[in-house]
LOSEKE-324588 format. One record per residue: residue in one letter; x, y, z of N, C-alpha, C in turn. Coordinates in steps of 0.2 Angstrom, whole numbers, padded with zeros to 4 digits, always signed. Layout:
BEGIN
AXYZXYZXYZ ...
***
This chain:
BEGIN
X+0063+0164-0075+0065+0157-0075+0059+0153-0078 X+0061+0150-0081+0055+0146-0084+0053+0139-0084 X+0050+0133-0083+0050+0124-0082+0050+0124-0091 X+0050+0117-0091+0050+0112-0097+0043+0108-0093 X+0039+0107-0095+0033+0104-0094+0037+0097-0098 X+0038+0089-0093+0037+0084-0099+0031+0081-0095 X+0031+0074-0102+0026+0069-0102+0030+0063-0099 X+0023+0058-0097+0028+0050-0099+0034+0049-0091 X+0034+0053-0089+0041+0052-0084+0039+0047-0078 X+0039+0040-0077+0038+0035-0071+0040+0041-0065 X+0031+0040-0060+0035+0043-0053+0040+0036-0051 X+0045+0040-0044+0048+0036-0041+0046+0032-0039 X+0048+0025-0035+0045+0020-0030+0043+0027-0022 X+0037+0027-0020+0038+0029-0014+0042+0027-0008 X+0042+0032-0002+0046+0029+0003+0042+0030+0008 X+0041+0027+0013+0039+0030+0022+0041+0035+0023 X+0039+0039+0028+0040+0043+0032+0044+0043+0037 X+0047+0035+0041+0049+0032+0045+0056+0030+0041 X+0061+0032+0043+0068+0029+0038+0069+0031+0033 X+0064+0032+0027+0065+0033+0022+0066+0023+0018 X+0063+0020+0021+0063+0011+0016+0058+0012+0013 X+0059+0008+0007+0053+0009+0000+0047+0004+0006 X+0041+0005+0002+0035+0002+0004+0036-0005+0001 X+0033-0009+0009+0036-0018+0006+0029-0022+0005 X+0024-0015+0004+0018-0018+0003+0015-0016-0003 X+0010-0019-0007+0011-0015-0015+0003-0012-0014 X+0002-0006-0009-0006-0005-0010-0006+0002-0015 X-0001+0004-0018-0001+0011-0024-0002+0005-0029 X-0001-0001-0029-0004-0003-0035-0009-0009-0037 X-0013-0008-0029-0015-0011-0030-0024-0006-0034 X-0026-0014-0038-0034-0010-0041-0039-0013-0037 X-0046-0009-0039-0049-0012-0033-0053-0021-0033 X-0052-0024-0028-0056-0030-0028-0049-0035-0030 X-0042-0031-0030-0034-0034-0029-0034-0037-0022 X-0031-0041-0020-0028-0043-0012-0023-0047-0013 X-0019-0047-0008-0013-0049-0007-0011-0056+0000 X-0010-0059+0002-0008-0062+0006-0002-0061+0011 X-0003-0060+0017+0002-0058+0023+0004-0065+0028 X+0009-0069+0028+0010-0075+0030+0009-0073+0038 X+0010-0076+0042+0009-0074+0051+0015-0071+0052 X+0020-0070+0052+0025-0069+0052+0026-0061+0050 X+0021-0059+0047+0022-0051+0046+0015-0050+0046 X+0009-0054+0048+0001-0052+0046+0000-0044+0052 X+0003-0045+0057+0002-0039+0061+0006-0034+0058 X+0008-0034+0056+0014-0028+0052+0010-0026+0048 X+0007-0029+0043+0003-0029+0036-0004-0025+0038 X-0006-0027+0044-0012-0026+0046-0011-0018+0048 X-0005-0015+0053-0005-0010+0056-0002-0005+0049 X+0000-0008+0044+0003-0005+0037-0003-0002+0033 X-0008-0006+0035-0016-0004+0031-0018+0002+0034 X-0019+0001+0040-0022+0008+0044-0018+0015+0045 X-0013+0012+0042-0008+0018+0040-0011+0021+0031 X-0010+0019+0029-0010+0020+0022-0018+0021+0022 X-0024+0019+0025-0031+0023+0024-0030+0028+0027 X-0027+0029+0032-0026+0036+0035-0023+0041+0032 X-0017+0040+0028-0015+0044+0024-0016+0044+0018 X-0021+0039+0016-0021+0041+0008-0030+0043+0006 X-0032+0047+0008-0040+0047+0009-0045+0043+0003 X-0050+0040+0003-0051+0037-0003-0050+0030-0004 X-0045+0026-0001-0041+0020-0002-0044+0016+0003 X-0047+0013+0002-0051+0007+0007-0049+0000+0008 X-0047-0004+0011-0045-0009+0012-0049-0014+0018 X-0048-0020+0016-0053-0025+0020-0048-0032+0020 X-0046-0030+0028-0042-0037+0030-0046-0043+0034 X-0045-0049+0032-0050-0054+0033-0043-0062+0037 X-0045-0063+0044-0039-0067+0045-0039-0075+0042 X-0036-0077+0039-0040-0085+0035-0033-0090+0037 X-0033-0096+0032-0027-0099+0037-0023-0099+0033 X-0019-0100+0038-0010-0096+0038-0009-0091+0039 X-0014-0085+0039-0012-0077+0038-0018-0073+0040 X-0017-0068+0035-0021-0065+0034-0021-0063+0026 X-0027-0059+0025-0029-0058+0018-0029-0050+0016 X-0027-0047+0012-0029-0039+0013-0032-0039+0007 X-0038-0034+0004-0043-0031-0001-0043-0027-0002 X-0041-0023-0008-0043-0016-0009-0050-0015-0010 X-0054-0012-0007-0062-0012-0010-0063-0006-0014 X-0059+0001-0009-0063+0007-0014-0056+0009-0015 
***
């Protein structure tokens, strides 16, 4: 049996582990010194979202700072 090696082919959108729903936070895309805004309404969600995705993604640092209205997320490394 043999593969066809291609190029060029977009990976899929990721999913969680939990249900299988896409990711509602863009930290695979995010670069570094990117951040993003978590309104209060979801800033605990966002927050507990980050310490997931350091945990599993080894490498991938993040720095959340709470300002007004929310909170603030950072990719650093």
């Amino acid at each position: 049996m043999s593969f066809e090696v291609e190029s060029n082919i977009p990976f899929p959108a990721r999913v969680n582990q939990q249900g299988g729903r896409p990711n509602i936070y863009p930290f695979e895309t995010m670069k570094i010194g990117d951040s993003f805004f978590a309104a209060p309404d979801v800033s605990a969600k966002a927050v507990s979202a980050v310490k997931a995705w350091k945990r599993n993604h080894g490498g991938w640092n993040y720095t959340t700072l709470k300002v007004d209205g929310g909170v603030r997320i950072w990719r650093t490394a």
